[in-house]
mmCIF file of the N, C-alpha and C atoms, coordinates in Angstrom:
data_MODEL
# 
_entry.id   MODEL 
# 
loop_
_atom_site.group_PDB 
_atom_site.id 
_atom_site.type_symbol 
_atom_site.label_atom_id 
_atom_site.label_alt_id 
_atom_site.label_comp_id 
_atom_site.label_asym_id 
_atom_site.label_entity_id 
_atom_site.label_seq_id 
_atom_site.pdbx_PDB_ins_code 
_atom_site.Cartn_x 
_atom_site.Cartn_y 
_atom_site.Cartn_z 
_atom_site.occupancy 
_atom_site.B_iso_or_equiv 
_atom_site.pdbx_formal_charge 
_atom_site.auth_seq_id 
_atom_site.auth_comp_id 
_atom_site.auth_asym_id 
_atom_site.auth_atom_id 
_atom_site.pdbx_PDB_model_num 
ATOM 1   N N  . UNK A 1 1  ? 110.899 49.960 292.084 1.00 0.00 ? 1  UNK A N  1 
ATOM 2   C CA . UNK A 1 1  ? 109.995 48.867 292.400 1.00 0.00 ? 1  UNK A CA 1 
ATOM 3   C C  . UNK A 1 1  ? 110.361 48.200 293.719 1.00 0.00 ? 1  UNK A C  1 
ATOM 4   N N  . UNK A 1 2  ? 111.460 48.254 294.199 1.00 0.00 ? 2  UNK A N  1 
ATOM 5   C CA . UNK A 1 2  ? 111.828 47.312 295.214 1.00 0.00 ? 2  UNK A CA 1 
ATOM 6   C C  . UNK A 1 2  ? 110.931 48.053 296.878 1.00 0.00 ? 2  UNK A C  1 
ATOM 7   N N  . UNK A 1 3  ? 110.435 49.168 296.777 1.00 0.00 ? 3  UNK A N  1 
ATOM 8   C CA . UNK A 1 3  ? 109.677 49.688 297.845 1.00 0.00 ? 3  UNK A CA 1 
ATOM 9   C C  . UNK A 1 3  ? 108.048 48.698 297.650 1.00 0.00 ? 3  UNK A C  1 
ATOM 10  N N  . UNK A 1 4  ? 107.877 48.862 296.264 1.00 0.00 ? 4  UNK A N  1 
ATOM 11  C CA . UNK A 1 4  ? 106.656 48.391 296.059 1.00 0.00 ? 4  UNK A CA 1 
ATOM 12  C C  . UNK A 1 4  ? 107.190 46.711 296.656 1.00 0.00 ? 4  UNK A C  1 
ATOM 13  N N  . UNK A 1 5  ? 107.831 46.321 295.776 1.00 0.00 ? 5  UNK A N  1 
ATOM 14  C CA . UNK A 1 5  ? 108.048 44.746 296.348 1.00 0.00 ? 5  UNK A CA 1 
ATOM 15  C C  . UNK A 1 5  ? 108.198 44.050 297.551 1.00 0.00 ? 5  UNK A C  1 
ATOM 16  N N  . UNK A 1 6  ? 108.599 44.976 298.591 1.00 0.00 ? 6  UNK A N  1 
ATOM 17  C CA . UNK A 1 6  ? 109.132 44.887 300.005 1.00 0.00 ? 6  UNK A CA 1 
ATOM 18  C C  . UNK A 1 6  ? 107.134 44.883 300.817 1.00 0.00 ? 6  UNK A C  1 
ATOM 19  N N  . UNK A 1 7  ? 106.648 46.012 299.714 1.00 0.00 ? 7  UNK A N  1 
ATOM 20  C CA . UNK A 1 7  ? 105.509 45.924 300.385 1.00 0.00 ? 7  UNK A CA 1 
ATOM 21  C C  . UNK A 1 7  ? 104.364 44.315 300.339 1.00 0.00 ? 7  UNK A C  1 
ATOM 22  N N  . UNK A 1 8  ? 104.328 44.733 299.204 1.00 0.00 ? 8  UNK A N  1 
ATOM 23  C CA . UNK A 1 8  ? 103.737 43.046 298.251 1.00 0.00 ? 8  UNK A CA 1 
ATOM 24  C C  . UNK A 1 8  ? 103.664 42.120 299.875 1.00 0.00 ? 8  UNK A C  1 
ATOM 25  N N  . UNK A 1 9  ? 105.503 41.907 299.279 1.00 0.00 ? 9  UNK A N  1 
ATOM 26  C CA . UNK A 1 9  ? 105.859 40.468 300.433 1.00 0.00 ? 9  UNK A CA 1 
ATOM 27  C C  . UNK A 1 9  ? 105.095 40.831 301.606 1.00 0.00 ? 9  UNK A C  1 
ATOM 28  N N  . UNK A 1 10 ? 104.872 42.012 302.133 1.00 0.00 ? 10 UNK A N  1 
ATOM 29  C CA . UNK A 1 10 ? 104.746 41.994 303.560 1.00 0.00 ? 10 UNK A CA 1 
ATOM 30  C C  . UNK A 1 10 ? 102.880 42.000 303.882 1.00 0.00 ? 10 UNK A C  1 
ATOM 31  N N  . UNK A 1 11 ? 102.330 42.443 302.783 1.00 0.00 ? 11 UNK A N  1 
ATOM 32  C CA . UNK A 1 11 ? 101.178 42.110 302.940 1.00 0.00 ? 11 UNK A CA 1 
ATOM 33  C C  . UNK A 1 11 ? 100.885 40.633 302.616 1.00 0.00 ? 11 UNK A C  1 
ATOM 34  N N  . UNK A 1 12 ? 101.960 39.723 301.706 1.00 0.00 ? 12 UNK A N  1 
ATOM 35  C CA . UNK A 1 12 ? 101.327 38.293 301.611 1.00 0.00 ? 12 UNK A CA 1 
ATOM 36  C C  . UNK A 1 12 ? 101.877 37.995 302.935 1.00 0.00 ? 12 UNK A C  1 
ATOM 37  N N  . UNK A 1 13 ? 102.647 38.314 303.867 1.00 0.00 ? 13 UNK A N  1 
ATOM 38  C CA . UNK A 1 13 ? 103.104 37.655 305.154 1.00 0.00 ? 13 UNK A CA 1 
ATOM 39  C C  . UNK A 1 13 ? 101.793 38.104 306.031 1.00 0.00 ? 13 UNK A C  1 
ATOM 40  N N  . UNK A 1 14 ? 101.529 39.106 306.013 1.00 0.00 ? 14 UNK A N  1 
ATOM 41  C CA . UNK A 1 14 ? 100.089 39.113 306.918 1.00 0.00 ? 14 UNK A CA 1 
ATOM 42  C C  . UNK A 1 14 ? 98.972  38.089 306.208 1.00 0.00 ? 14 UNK A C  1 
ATOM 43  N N  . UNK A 1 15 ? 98.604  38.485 305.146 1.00 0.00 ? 15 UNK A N  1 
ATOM 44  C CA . UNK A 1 15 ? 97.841  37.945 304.761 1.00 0.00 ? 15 UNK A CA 1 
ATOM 45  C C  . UNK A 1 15 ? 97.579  35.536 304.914 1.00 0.00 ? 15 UNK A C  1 
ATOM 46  N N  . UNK A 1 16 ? 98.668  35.736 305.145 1.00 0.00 ? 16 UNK A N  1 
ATOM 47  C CA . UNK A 1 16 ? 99.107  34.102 304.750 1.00 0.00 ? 16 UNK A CA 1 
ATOM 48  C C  . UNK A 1 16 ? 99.785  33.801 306.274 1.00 0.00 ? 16 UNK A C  1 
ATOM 49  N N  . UNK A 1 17 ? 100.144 34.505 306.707 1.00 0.00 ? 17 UNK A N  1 
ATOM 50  C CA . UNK A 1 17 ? 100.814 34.288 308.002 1.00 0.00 ? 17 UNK A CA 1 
ATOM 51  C C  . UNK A 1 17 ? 101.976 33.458 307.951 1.00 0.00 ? 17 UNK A C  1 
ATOM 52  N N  . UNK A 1 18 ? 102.789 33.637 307.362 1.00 0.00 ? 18 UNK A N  1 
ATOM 53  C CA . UNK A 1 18 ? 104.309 32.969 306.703 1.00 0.00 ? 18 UNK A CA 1 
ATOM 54  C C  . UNK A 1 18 ? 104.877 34.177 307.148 1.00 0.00 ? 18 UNK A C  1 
ATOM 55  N N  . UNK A 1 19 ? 106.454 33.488 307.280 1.00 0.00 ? 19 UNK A N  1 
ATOM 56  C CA . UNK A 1 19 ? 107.443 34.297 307.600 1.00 0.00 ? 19 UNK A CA 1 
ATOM 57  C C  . UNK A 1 19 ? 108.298 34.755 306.279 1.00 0.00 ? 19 UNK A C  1 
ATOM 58  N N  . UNK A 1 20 ? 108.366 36.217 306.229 1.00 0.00 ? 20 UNK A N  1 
ATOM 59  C CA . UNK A 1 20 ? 109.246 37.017 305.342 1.00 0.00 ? 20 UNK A CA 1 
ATOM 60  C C  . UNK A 1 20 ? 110.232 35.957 304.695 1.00 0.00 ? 20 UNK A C  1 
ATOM 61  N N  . UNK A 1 21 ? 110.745 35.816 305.156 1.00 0.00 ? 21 UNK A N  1 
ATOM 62  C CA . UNK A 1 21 ? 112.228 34.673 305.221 1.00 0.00 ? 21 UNK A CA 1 
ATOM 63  C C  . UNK A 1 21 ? 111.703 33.416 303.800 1.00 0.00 ? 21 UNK A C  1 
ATOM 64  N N  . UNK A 1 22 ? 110.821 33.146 303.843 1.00 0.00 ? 22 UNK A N  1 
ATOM 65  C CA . UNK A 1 22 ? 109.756 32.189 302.891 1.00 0.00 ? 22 UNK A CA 1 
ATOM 66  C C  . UNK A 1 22 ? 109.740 32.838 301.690 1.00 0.00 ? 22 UNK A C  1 
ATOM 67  N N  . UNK A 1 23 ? 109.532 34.159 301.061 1.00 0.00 ? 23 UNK A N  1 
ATOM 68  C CA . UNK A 1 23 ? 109.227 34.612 299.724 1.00 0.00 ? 23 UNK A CA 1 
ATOM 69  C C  . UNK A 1 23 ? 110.265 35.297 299.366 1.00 0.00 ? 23 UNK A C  1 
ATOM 70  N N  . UNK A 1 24 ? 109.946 34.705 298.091 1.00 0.00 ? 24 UNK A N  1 
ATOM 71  C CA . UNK A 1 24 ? 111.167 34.977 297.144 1.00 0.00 ? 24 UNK A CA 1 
ATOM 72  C C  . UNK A 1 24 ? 110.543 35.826 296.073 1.00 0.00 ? 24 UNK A C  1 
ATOM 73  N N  . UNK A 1 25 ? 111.097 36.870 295.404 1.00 0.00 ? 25 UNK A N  1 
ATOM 74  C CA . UNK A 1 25 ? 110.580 38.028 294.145 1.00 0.00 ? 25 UNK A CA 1 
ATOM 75  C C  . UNK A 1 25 ? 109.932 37.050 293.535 1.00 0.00 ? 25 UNK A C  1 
ATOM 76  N N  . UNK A 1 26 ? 110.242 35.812 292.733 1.00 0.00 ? 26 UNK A N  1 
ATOM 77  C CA . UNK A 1 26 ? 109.598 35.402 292.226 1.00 0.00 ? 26 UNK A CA 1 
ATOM 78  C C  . UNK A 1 26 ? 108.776 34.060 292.799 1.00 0.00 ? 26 UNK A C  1 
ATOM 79  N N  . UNK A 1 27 ? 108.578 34.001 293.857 1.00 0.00 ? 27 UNK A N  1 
ATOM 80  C CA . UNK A 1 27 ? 108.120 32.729 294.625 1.00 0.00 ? 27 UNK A CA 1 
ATOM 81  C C  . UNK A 1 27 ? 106.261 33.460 294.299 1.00 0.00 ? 27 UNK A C  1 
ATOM 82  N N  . UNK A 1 28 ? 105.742 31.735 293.588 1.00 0.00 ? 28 UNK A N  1 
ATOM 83  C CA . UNK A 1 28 ? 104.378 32.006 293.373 1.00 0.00 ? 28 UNK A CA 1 
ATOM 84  C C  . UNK A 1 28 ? 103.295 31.743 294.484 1.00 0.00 ? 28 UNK A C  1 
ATOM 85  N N  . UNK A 1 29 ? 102.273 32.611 294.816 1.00 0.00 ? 29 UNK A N  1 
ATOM 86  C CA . UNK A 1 29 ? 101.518 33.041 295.906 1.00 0.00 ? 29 UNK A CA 1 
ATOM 87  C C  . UNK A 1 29 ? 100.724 31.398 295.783 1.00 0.00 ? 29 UNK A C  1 
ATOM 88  N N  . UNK A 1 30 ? 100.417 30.329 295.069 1.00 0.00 ? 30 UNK A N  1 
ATOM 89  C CA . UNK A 1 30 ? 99.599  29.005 295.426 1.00 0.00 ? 30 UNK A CA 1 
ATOM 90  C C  . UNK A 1 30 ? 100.387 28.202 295.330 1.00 0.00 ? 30 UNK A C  1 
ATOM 91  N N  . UNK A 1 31 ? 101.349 28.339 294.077 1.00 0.00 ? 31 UNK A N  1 
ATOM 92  C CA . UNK A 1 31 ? 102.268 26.976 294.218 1.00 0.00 ? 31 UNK A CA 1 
ATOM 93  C C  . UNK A 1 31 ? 103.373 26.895 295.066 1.00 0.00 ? 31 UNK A C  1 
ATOM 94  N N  . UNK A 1 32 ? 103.469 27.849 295.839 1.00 0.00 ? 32 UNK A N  1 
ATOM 95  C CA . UNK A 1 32 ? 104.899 27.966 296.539 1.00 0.00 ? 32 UNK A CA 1 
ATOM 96  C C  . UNK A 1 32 ? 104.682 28.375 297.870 1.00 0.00 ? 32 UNK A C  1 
ATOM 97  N N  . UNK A 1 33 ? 103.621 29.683 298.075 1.00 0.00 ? 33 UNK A N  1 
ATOM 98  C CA . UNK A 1 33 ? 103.484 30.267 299.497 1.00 0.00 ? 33 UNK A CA 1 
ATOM 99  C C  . UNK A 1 33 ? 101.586 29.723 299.881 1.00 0.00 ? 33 UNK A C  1 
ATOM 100 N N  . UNK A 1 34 ? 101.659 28.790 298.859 1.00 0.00 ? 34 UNK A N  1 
ATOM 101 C CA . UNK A 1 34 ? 100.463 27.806 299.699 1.00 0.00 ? 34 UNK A CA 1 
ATOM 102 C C  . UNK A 1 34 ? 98.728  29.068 299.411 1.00 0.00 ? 34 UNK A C  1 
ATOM 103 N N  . UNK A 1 35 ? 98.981  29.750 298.980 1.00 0.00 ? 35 UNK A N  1 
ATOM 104 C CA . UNK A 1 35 ? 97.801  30.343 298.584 1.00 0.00 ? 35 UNK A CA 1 
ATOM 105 C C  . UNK A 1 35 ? 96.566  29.512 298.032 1.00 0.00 ? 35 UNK A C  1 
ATOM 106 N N  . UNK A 1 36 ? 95.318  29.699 298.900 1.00 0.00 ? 36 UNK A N  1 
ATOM 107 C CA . UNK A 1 36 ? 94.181  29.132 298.347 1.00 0.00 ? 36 UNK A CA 1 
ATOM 108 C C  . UNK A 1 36 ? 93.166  30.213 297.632 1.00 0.00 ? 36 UNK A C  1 
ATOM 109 N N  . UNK A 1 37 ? 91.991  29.373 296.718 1.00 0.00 ? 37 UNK A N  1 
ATOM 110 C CA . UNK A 1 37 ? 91.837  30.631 296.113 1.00 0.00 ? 37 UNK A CA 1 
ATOM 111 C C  . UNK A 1 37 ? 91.063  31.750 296.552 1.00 0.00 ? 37 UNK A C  1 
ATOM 112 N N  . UNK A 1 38 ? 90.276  31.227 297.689 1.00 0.00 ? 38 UNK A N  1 
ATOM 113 C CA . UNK A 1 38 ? 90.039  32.503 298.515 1.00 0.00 ? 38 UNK A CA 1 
ATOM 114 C C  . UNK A 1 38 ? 90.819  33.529 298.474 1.00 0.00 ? 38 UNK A C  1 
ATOM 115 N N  . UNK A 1 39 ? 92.109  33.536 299.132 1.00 0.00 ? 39 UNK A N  1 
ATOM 116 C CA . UNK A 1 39 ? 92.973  33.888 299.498 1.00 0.00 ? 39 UNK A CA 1 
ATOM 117 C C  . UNK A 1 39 ? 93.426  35.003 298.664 1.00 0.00 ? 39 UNK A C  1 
ATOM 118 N N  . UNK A 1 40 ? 93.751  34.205 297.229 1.00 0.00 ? 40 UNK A N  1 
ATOM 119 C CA . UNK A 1 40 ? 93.879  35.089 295.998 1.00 0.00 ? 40 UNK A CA 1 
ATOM 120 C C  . UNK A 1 40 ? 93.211  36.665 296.084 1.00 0.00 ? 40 UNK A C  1 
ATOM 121 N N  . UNK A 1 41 ? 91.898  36.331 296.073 1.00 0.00 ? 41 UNK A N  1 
ATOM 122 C CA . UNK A 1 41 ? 90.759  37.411 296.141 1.00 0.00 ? 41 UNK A CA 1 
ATOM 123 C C  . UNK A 1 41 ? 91.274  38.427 297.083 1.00 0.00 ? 41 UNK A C  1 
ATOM 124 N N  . UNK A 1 42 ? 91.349  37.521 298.385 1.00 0.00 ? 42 UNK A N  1 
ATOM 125 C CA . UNK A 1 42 ? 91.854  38.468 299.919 1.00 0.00 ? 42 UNK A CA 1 
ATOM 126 C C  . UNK A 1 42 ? 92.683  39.180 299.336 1.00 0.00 ? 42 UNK A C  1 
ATOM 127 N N  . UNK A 1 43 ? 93.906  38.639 298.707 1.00 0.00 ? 43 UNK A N  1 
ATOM 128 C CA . UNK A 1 43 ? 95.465  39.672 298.522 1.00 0.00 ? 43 UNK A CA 1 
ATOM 129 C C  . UNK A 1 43 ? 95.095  40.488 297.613 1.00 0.00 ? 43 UNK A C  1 
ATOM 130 N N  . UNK A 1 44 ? 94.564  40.282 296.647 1.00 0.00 ? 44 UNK A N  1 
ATOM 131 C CA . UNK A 1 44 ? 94.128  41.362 295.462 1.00 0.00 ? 44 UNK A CA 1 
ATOM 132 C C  . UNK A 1 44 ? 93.371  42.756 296.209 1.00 0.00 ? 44 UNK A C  1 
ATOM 133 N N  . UNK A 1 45 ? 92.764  42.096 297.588 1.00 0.00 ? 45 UNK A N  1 
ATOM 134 C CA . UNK A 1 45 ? 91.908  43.299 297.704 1.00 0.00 ? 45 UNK A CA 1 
ATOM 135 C C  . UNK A 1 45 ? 92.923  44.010 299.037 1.00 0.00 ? 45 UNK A C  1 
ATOM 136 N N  . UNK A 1 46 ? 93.665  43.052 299.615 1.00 0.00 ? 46 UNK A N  1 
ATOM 137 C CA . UNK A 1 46 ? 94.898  43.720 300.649 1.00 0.00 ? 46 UNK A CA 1 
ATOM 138 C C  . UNK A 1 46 ? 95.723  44.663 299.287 1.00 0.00 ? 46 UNK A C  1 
ATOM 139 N N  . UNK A 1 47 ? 95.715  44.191 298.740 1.00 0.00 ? 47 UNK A N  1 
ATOM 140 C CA . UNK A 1 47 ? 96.765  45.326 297.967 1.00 0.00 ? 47 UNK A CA 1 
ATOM 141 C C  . UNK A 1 47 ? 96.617  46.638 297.441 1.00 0.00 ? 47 UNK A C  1 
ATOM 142 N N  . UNK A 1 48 ? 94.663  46.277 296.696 1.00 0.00 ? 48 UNK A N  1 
ATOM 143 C CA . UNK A 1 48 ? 94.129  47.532 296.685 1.00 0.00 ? 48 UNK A CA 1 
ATOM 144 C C  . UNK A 1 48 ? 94.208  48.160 298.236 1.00 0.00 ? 48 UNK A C  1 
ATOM 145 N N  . UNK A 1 49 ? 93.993  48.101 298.996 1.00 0.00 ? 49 UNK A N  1 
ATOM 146 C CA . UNK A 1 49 ? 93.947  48.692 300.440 1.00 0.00 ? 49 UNK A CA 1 
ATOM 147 C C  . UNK A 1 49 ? 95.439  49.222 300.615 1.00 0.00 ? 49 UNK A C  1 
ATOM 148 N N  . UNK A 1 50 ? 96.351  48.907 300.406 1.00 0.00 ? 50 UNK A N  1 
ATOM 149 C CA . UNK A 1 50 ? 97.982  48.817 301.119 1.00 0.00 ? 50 UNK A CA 1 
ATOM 150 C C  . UNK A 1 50 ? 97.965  50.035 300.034 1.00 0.00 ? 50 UNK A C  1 
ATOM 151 N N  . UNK A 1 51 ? 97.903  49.750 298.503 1.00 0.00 ? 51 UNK A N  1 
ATOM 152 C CA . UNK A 1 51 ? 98.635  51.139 297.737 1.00 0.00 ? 51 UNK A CA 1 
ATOM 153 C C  . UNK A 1 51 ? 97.267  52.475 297.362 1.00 0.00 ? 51 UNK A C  1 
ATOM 154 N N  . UNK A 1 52 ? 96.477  51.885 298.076 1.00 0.00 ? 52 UNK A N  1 
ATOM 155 C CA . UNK A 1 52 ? 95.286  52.725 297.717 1.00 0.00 ? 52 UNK A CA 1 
ATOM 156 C C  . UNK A 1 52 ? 94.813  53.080 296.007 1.00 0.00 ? 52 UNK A C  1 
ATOM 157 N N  . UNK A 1 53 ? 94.733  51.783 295.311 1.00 0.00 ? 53 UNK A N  1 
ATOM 158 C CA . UNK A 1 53 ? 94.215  51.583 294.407 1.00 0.00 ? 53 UNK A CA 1 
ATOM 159 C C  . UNK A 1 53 ? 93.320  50.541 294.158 1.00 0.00 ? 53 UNK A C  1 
ATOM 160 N N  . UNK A 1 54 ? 92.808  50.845 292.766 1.00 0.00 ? 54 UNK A N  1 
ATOM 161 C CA . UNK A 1 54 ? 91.882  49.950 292.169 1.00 0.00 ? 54 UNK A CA 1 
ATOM 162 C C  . UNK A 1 54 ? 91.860  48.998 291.536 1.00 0.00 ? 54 UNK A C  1 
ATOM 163 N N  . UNK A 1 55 ? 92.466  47.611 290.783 1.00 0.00 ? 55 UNK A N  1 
ATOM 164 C CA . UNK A 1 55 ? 92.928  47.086 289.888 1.00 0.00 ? 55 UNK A CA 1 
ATOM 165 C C  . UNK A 1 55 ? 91.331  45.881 289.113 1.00 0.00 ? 55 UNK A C  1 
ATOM 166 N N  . UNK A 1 56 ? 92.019  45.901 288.623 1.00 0.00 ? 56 UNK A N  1 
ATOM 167 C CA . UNK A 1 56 ? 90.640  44.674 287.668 1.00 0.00 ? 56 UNK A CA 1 
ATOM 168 C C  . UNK A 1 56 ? 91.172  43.756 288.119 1.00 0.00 ? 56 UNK A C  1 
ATOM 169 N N  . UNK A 1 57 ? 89.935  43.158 288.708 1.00 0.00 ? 57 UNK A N  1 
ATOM 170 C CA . UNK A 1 57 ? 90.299  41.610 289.546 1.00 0.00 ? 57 UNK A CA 1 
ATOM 171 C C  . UNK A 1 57 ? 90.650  40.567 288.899 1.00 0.00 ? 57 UNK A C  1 
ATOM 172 N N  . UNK A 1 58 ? 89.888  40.349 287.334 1.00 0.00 ? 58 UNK A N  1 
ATOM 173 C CA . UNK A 1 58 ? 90.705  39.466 286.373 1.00 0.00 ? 58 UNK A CA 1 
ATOM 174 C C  . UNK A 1 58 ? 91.788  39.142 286.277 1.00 0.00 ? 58 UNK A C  1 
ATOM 175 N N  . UNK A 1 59 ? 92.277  40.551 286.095 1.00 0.00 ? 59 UNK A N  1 
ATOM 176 C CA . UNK A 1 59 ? 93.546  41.046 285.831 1.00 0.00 ? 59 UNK A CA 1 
ATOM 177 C C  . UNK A 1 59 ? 94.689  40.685 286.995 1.00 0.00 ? 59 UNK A C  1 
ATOM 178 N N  . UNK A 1 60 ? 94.402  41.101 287.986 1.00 0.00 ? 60 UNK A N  1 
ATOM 179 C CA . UNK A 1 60 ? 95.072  41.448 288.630 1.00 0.00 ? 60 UNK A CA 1 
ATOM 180 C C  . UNK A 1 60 ? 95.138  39.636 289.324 1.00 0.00 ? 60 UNK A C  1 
ATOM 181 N N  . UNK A 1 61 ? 94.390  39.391 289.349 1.00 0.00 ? 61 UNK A N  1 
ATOM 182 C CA . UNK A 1 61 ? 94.011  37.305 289.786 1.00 0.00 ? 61 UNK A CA 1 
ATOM 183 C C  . UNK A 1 61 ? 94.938  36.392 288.757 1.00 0.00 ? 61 UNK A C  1 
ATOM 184 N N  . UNK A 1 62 ? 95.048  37.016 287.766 1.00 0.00 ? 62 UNK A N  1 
ATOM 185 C CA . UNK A 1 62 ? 96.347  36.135 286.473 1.00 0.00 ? 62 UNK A CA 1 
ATOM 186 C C  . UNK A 1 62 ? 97.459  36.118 287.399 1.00 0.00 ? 62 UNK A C  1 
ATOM 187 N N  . UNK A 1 63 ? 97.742  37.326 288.116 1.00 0.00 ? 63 UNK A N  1 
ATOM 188 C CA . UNK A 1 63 ? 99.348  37.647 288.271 1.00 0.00 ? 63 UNK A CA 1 
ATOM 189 C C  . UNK A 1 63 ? 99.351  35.798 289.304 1.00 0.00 ? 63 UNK A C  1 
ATOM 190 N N  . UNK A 1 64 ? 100.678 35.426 289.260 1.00 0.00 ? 64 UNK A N  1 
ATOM 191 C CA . UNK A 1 64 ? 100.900 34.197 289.787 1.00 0.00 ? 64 UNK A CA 1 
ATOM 192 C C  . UNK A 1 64 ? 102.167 34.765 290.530 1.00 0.00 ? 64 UNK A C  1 
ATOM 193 N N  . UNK A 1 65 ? 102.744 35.669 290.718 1.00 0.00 ? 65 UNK A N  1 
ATOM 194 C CA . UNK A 1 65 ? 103.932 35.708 291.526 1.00 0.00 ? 65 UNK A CA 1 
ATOM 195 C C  . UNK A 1 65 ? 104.172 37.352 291.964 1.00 0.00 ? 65 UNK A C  1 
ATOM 196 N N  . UNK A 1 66 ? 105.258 37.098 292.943 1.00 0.00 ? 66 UNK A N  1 
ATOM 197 C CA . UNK A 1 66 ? 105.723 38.514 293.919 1.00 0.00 ? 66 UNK A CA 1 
ATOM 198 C C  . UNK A 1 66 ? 106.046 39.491 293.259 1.00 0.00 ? 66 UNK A C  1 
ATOM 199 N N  . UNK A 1 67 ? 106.771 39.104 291.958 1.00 0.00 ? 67 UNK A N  1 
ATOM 200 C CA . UNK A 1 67 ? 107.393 40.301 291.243 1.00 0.00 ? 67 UNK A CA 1 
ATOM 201 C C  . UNK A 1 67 ? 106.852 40.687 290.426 1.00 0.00 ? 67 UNK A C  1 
ATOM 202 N N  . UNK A 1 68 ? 105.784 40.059 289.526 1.00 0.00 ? 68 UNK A N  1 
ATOM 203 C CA . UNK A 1 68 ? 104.723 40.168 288.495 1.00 0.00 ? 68 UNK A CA 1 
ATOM 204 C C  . UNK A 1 68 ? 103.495 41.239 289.682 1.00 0.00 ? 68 UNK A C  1 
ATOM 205 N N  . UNK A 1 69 ? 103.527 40.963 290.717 1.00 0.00 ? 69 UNK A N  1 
ATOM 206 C CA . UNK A 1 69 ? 102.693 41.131 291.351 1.00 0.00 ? 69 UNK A CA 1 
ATOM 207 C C  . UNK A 1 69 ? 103.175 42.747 291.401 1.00 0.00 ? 69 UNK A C  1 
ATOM 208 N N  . UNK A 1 70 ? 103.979 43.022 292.277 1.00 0.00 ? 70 UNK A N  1 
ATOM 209 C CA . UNK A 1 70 ? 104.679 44.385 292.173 1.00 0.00 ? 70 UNK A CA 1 
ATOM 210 C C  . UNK A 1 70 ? 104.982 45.292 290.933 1.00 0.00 ? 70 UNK A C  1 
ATOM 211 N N  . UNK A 1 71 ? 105.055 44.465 289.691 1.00 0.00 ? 71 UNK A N  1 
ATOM 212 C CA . UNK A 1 71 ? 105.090 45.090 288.303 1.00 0.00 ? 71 UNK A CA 1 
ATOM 213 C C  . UNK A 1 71 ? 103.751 45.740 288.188 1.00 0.00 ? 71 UNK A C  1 
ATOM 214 N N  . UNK A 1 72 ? 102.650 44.956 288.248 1.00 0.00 ? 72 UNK A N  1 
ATOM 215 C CA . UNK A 1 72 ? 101.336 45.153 287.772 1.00 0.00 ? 72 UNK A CA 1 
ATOM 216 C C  . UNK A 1 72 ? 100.867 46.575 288.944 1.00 0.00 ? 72 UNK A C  1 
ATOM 217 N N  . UNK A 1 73 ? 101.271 46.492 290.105 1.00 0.00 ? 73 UNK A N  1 
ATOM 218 C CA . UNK A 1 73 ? 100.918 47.540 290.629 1.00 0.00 ? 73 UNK A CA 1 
ATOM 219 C C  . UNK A 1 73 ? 101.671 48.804 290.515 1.00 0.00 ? 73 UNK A C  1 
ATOM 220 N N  . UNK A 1 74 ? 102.798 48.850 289.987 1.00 0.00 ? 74 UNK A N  1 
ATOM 221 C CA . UNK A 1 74 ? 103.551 50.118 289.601 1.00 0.00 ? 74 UNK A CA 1 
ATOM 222 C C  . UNK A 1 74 ? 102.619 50.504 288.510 1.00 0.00 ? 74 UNK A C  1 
ATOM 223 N N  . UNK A 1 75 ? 102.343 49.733 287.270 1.00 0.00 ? 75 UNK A N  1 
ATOM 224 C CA . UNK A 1 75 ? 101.538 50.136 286.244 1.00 0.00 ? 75 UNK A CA 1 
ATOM 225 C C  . UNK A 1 75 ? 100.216 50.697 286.820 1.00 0.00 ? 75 UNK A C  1 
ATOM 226 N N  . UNK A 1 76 ? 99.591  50.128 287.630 1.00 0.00 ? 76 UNK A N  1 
ATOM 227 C CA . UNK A 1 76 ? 98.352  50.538 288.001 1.00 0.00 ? 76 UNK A CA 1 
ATOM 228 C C  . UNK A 1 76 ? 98.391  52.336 288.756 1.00 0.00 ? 76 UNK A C  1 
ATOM 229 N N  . UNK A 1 77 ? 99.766  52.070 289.358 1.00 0.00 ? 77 UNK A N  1 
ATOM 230 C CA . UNK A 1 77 ? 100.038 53.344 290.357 1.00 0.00 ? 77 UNK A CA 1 
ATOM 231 C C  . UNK A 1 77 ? 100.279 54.886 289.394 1.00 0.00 ? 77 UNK A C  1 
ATOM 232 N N  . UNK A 1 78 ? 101.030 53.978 288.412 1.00 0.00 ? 78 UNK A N  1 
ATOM 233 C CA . UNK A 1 78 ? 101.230 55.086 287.281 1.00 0.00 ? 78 UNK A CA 1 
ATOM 234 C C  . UNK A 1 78 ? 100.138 55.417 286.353 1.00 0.00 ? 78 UNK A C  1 
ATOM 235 N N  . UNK A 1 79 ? 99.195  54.650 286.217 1.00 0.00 ? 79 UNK A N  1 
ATOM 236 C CA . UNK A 1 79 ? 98.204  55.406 285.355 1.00 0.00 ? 79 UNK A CA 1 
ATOM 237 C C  . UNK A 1 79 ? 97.616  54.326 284.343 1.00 0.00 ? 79 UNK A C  1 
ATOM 238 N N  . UNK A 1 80 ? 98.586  53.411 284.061 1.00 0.00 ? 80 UNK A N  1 
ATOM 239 C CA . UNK A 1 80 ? 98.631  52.157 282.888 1.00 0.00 ? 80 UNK A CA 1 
ATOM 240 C C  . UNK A 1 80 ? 98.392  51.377 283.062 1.00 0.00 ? 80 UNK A C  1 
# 
């Protein structure tokens, strides 16, 4: 996971324009790295783009943090 996680962070640093140095595995994308809920939407769909998948936006809009965030896309990557 830590390839996946390295990625995560680096698309919320584009996405948010914060410096690496700012997120933490578990630092949450609104209450912590200032995410609005636009934004939310944006990263859900940067991420489908970054791992070249599909995820349920519901689904995938619950996740509240970096490492939950990176969990949910290993599952997605694997099949589950």
């Amino acid at each position: 996971m830590s390839d996946t996680i390295e990625r995560v962070k680096q698309v919320t640093v584009d996405l948010l324009g914060i410096d690496v140095d700012q997120i933490a595995d578990q630092s949450r994308f609104v209450e912590d790295l200032g995410a609005e809920s636009i934004q939310s939407i944006e990263l859900v769909a940067a991420f489908e783009e970054e791992f070249d998948i599909e995820m349920d936006e519901d689904a995938a809009l619950a996740i509240t943090n970096v490492s939950a965030a990176a969990v949910f896309i290993d599952k997605v990557i694997a099949g589950g």
